[in-house]
N, C-alpha and C positions, 0 to 999 in steps of 0.2 A: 279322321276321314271326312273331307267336305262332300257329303250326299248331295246336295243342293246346285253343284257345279258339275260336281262328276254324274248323274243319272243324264241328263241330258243326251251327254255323250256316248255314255254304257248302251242305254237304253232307248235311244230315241227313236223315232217312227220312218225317219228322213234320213238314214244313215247311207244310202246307196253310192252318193256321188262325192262321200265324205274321203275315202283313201284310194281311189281307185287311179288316181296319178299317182305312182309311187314316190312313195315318201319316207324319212330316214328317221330314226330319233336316235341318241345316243345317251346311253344309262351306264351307272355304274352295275357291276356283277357284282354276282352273290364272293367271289373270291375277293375282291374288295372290301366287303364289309370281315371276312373273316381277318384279312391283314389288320383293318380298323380296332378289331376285337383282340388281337393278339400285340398290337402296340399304341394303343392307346387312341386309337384315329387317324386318321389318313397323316402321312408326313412328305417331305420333301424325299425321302429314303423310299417310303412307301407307300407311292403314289398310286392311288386307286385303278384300275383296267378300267377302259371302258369299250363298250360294244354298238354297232350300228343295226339298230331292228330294221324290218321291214313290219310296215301292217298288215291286218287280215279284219276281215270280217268276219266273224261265228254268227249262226245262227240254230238257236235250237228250236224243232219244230216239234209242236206235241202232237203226235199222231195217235193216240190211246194211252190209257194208264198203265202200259208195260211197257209199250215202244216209245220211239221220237226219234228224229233225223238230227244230224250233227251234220250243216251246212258251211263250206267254205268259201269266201274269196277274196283271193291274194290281190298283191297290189300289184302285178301285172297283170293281172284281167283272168286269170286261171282259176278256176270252179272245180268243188268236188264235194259230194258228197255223198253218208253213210247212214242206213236207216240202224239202229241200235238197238237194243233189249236195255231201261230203262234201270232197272235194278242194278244191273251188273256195271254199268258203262256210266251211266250221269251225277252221280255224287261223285266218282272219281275224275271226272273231267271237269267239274267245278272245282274241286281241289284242287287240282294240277291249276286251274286258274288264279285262285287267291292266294297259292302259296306263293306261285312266281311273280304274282305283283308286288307282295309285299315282301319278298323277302329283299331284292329282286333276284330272277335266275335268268341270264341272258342265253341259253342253249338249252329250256327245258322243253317240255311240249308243245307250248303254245308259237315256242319262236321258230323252232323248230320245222311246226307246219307253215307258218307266215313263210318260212325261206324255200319252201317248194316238199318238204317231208310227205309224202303221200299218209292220209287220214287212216288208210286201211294198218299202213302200218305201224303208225304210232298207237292206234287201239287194240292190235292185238295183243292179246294178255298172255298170249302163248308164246311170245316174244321173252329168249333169257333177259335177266334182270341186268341195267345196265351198269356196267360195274367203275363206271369213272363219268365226270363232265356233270353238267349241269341238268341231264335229266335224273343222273342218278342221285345227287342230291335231291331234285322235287320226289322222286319215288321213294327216298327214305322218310322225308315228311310227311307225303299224301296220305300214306298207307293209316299210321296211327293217327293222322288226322281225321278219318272217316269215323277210326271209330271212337273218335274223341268228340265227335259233332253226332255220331250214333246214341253217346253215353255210355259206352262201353270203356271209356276209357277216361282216367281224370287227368287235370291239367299238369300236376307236377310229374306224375306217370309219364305222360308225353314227353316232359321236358327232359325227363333223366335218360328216355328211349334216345329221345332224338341228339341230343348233347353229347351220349356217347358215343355216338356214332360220326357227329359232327362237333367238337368241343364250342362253345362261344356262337354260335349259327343263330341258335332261336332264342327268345327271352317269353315274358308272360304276354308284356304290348305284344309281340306280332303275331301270338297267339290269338291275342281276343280282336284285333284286325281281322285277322283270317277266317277268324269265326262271325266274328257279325256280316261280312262278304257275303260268308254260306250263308246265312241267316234272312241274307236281303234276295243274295240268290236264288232261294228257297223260296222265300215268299211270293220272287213277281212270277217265278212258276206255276204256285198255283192258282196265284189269279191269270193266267196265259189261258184261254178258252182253246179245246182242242183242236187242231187244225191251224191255232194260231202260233205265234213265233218268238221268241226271244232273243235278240239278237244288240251285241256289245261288239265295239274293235278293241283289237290287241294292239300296242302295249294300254290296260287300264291308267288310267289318271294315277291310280297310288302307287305304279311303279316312277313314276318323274318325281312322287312325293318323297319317295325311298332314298332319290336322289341327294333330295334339300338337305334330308335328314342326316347326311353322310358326309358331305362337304365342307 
């Protein structure tokens, strides 16, 4: 992961007028990397899918040590945002972030809301569990990933949970990717003063990386 290119862009101060012309990228999907996994790497037979994102803008706002706002805006100019309870809502919406950069997932949350998904409802947790497509792969990750960055959970633990559920998907690298994300994620939070913001566009840099890697 090149920190040193990528923070600029994650994190920078100047981000407002950075995606608000809509703009497209195209990525390989997480279903591409499973054909890669199941026959050896992309072939002329088994030509990778690829998918056209749209951007977004997040912003997370720390408003106290229990709450903080999850701010959106899309790359047609469309704004929304949701005040949260901190505990239950923000380590799982970083999750939901660093999986789907790294894995990549082109239909999980984050692309999701980028294409117009209203915020309220991709956060409800009272929402059935989705049972196909590329959110329900980031949900079968997030979950033991939280509590594998908790320490509730070890690494090959993870891998046997999540392997069986998805054969060939995850390895240790995208683990400890994922993990050092939260790690960094984790960090510029707490140095974020409150009232102040954290704010990255979708798609991250290591999703185009996920690309190189696959090709």
């Amino acid at each position: 992961m090149k920190d040193e290119q990528e923070l600029p862009l994650e994190y920078g101060d100047h981000l407002q007028g950075l995606l608000l012309a809509p703009q497209r990228v195209t990525h390989l999907t997480y279903r591409a990397q499973a054909v890669a996994v199941d026959h050896g790497g992309p072939s002329a037979r088994h030509r990778p899918e690829f998918a056209t994102l749209l951007r977004v803008l997040v912003t997370f706002t720390k408003l106290s040590s229990e709450r903080h706002r999850f701010g959106v805006v899309r790359a047609d100019g469309s704004r929304e945002a949701l005040e949260l309870e901190s505990r239950s809502y923000l380590l799982h919406d970083w999750a939901h972030l660093a999986v789907e950069a790294e894995l990549p997932i082109e239909d999980g949350f984050y692309c999701q809301l980028a294409r117009g998904t209203a915020l309220a409802v991709l956060n409800d947790h009272s929402r059935p569990f989705p049972s196909s497509g590329g959110l329900a792969v980031a949900e079968a990750l997030v979950g033991p990933m939280q509590s594998l960055h908790a320490g509730r959970l070890a690494v090959p633990a993870y891998l046997a949970l999540v392997n069986e559920r998805h054969p060939g998907l995850v390895d240790g690298e995208l683990v400890e990717r994922v993990r050092e994300r939260l790690r960094r994620l984790e960090g510029h939070w707490k140095a974020t003063p409150y009232a102040g913001d954290m704010t990255l566009v979708w798609p991250l840099a290591a999703l185009l990386e996920a690309v190189s890697r696959l090709r």
